[in-house]
C-alpha distance (Angstrom), angle and dihedral (degrees) to the residues before:
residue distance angle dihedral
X1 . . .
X2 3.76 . .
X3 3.90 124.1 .
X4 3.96 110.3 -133.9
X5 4.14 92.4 -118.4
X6 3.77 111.9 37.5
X7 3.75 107.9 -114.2
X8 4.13 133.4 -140.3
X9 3.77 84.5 23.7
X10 3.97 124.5 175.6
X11 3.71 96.1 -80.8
X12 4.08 131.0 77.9
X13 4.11 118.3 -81.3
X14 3.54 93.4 -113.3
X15 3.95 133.9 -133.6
X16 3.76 95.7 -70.7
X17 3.96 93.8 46.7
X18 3.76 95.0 44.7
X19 4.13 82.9 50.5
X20 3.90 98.4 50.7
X21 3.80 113.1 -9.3
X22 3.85 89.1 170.6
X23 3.90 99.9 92.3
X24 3.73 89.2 47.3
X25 4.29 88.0 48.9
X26 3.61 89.1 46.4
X27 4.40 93.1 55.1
X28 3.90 89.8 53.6
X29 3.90 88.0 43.1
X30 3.80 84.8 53.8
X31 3.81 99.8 45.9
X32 3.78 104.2 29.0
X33 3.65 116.7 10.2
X34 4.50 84.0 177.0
X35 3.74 93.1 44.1
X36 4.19 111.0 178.3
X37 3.65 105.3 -159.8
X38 3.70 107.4 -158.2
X39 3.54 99.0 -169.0
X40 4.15 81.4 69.1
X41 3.64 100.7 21.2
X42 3.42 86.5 -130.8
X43 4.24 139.7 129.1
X44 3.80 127.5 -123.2
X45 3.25 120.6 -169.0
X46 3.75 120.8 -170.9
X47 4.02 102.5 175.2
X48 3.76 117.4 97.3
X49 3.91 93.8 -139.4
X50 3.75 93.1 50.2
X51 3.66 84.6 47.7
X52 3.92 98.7 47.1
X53 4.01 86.5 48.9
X54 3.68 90.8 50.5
X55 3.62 99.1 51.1
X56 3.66 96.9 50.9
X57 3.88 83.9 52.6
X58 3.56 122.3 107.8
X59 3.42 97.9 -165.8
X60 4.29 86.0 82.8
X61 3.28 117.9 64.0
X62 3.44 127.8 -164.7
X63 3.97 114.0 -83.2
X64 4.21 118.3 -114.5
X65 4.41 112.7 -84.0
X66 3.76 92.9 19.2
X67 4.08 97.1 83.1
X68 3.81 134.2 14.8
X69 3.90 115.5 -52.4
X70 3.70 88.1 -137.8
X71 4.00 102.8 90.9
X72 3.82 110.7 174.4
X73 2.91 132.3 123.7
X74 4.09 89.4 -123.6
X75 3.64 89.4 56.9
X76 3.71 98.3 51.1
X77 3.77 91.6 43.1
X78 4.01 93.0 52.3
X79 3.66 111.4 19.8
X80 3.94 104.3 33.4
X81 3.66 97.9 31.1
X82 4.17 93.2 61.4
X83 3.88 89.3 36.2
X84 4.05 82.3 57.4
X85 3.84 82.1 45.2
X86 3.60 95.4 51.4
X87 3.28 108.7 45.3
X88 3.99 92.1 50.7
X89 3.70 102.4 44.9
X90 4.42 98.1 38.7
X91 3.90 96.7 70.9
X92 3.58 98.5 129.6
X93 4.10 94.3 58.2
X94 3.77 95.4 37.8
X95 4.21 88.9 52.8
X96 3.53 90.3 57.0
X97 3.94 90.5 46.2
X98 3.66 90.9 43.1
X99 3.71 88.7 49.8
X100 3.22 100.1 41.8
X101 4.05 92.8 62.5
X102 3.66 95.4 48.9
X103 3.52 96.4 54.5
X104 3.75 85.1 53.0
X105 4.01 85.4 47.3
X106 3.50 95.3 46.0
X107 3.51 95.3 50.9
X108 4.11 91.0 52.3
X109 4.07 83.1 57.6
X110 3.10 92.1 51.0
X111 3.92 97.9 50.4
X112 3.77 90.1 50.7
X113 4.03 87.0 44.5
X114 3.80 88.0 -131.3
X115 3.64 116.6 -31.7
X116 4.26 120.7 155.4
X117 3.77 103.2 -20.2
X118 3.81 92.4 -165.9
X119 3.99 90.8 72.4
X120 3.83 97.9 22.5
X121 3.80 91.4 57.6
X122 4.05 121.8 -18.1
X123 4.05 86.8 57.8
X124 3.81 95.8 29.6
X125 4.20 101.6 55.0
X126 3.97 104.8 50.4
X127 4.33 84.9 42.7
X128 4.06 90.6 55.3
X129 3.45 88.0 41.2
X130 3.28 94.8 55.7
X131 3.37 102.2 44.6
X132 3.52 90.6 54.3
X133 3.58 88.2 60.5
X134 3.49 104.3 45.5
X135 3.63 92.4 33.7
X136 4.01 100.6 -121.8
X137 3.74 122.8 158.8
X138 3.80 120.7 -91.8
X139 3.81 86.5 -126.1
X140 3.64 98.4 57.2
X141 3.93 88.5 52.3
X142 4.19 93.2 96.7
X143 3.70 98.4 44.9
X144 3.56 91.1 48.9
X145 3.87 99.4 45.2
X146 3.75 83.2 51.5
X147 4.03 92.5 49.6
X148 3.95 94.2 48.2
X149 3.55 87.4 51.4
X150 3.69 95.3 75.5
X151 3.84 92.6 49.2
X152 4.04 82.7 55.9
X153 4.19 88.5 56.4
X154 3.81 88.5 43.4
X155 4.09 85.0 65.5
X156 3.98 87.1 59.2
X157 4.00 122.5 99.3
X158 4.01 107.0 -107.8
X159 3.41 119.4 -98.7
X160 3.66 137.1 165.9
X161 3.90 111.3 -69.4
X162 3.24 97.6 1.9
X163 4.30 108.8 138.2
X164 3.72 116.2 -107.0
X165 3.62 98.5 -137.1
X166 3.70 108.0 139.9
X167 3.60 102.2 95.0
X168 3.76 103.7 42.6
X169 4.13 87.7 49.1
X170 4.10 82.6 51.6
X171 3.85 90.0 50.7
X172 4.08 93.2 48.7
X173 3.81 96.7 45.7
X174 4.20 89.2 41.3
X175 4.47 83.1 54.3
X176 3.59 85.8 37.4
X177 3.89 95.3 53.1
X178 3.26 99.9 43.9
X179 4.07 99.2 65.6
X180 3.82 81.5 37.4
X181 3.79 91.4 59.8
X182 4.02 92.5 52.4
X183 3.55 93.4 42.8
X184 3.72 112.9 30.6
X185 3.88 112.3 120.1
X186 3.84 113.1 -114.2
X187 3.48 109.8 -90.3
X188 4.12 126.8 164.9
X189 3.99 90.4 -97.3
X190 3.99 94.9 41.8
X191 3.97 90.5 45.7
X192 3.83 89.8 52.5
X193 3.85 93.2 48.2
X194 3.82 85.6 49.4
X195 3.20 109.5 46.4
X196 4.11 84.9 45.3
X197 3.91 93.2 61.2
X198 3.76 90.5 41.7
X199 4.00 97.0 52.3
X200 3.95 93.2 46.2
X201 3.39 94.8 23.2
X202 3.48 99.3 -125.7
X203 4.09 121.9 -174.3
X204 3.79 113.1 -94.3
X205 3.94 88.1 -128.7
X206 3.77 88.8 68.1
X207 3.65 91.1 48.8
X208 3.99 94.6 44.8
X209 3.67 88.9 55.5
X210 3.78 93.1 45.0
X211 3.28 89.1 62.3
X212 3.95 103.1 44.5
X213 3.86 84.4 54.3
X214 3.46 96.4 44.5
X215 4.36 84.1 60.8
X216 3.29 93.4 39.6
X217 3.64 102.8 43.2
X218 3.83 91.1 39.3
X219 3.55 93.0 53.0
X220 4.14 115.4 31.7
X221 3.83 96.7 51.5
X222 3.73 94.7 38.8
X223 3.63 97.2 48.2
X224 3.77 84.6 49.5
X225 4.11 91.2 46.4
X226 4.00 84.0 53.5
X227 4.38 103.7 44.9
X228 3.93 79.0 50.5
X229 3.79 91.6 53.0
X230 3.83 95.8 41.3
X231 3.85 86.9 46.4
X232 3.88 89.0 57.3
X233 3.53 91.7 46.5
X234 3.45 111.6 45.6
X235 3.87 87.5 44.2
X236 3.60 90.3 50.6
X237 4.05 98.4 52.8
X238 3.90 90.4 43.8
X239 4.25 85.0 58.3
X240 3.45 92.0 40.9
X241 4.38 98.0 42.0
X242 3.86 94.2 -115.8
X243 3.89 96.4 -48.1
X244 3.99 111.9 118.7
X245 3.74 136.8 161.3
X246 4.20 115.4 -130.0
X247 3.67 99.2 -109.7
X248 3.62 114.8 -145.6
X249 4.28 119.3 -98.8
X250 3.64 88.9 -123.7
X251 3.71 91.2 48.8
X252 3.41 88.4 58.7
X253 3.53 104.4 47.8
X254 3.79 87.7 51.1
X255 3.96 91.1 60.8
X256 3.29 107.4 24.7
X257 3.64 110.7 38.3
X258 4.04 111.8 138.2
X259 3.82 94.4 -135.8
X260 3.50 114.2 69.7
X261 3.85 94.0 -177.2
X262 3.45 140.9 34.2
X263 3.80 119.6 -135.2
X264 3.91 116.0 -139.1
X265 4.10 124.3 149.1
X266 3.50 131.1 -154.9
X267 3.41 128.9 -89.4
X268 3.49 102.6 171.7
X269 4.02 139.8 13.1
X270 3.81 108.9 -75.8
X271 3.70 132.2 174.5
X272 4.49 119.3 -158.3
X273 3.82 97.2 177.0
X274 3.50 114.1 -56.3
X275 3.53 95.0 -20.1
X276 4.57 101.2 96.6
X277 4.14 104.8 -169.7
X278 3.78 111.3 -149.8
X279 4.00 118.7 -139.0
X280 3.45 108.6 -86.8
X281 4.06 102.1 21.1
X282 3.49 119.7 128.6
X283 3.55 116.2 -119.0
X284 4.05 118.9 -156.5
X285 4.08 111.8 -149.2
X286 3.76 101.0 -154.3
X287 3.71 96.5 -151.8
X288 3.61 91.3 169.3
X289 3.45 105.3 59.5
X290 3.45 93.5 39.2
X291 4.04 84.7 61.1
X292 3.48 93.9 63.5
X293 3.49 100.0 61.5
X294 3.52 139.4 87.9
X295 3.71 91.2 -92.9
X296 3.41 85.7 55.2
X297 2.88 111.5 58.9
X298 4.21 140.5 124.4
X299 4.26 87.7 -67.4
X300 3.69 96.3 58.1
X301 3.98 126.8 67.7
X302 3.33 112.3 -116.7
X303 4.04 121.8 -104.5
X304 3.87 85.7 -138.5
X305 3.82 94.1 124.0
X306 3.65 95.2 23.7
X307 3.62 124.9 -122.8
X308 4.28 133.5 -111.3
X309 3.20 135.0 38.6
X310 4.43 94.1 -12.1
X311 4.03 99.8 40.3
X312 3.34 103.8 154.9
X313 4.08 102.2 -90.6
X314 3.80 90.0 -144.6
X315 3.85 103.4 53.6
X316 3.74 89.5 110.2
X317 3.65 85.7 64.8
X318 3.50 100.0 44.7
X319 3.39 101.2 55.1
X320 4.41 92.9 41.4
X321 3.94 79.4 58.7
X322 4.03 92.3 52.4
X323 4.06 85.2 41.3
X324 3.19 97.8 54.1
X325 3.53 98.2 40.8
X326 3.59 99.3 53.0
X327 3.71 110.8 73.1
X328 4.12 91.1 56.5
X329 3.24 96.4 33.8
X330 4.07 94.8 51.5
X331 4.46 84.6 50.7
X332 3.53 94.1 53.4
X333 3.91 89.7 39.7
X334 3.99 81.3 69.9
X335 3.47 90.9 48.0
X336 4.48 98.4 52.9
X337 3.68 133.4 59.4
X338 3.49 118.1 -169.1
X339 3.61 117.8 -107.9
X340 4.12 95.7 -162.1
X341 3.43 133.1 27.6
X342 3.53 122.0 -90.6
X343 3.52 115.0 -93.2
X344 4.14 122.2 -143.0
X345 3.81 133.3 -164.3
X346 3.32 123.8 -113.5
X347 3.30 115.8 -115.4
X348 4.02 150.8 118.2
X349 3.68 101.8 -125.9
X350 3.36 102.0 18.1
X351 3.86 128.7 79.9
X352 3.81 111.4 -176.0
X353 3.77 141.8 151.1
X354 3.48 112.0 -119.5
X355 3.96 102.3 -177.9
X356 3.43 135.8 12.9
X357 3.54 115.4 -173.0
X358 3.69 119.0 -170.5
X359 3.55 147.9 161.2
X360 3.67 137.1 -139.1
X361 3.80 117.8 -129.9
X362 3.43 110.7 -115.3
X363 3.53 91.4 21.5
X364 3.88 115.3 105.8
């Protein structure tokens, strides 16, 4: 099937994409669900059963700077598998940390009465978190948020002026990470990554980048996850004077999830209806169209952070952070209006609030 206007062409979204690319999703999910773009030799798929086959497929792999570099099977059966482990089964300590650094946020909201939420707090609460974990100065925090968020634009589509800043950010963190993983005090997360590379004597590159993609990962698409949220909210209570029902986390991750695609190449010949993928295409899982369909609706999870053999390993945290958050954040919703409009980047894959400017009541 072929759409009548060629979409993800060579040139930026646009303004009105970038704003609300969901209309536009929802026209190619209409007219070709397999779209083959030629222009990129590369498959979109838009239909959450295509999509839920394809991710359980292990015929596409996962494409280069969105995963660890370390592929072996060793590495996945040692290091990923307890990371998985970890991050599922240590709620009770990562509430506290995750707690912990929103208070902190909250309070630096509150002391600007309002401000941009998107650094303040959306930004602010997967970083601390983080660096509690990994056990990374404070001070470091801005340089580092700055660094990852090349290796965020790297996971865009190219298009005509857009920066090429993926592989110097991967070159700073990689320098970065390797003092860090000589020095870094001995927290819970470093001691499991340590004693890991010790006991199957793993090399220490794997482990550095482990741990730059850990930050990275664990902060970029999170922060994104959380502007979205605190876009929806905020706009909501302003239409409704204040008065808001909680949505549900999974609710939220199925409409406002900051990657609107997941990236997987072929590794093999495969054929999903009439749609054949070639070794070595790049196939584009539109997981956020396929949300906002009938298949996707409240009953079904959503395919946020994918599902097989590369679910994301730090879901669990994720969604604690979006937990957590959303009581407090839902009260002072009442209590803001925003005082700009909300500002979105431009991008093809990525949907993500770039300010929020708001306003407490009372304050002037």
């Amino acid at each position: 099937m072929i759409a009548p206007a060629p979409p993800f062409g060579p040139g930026a979204p646009g303004a009105d994409y970038a704003r609300d690319p969901f209309p536009y999703l929802a026209r190619l999910r209409d007219m070709a669900p397999r779209y083959h773009a030629p222009e990129r030799d590369a498959w979109f798929f838009s239909a959450r059963a295509d999509i839920a086959t394809l991710l359980r497929d292990d015929r596409l792999g996962i494409t280069q700077g969105t995963s660890f570099a370390d592929r072996s099977d060793s590495f996945r059966a040692t290091v990923v598998r307890r990371l998985r482990g970890w991050f599922s089964s240590s709620g009770p300590m990562l509430s506290q940390t995750v707690s912990t650094a929103l208070d902190d946020c909250l309070a630096m909201v509150a002391a600007h009465g309002g401000g941009d939420l998107v650094p303040l707090l959306a930004q602010a609460l997967p970083a601390r978190v983080m660096a509690s974990l990994l056990g990374i100065p404070a001070s470091d925090l801005p340089a580092l948020q700055q660094v990852s968020e090349g290796l965020l634009q790297g996971f865009d589509l190219e298009w005509e002026g857009r920066p090429a800043l993926a592989a110097p950010a991967s070159q700073v963190l990689a320098l970065y990470f390797q003092k860090h993983w000589r020095l870094a005090p001995a927290t819970e997360l470093m001691g499991l990554l340590r004693a890991t590379q010790s006991e199957f004597d793993l090399p220490q590159a794997s482990m550095v980048d482990t741990c730059s993609k850990l930050f990275s990962a664990g902060t970029t698409t999170t922060a994104a996850a959380i502007a979205n949220i605190l876009a929806r909210l905020i706009e909501a209570a302003g239409v409704a004077n204040g008065s808001i029902e909680r949505p549900t986390v999974e609710e939220l991750l199925r409409l406002d999830t900051p990657l609107l695609a997941l990236k997987r190449v072929a590794l093999a010949e495969l054929q999903i209806g009439e749609a054949v993928i070639r070794p070595g295409q790049k196939v584009y899982l539109l997981v956020g169209s396929a949300h906002r369909t009938s298949e996707g609706d409240a009953a079904a999870a959503p395919l946020t952070f994918g599902l097989g053999r590369y679910h994301c390993l730090g879901a669990a945290l994720a969604r604690l952070e979006i937990e957590v958050m959303l009581d407090p954040m839902q009260k002072l919703a009442a209590r803001m209006r925003l005082s700009g409009p909300v500002q979105w980047r431009e991008s093809w894959l990525l949907h993500e609030a770039r300010s929020i400017l708001v306003k407490t009541h009372g304050v002037s």
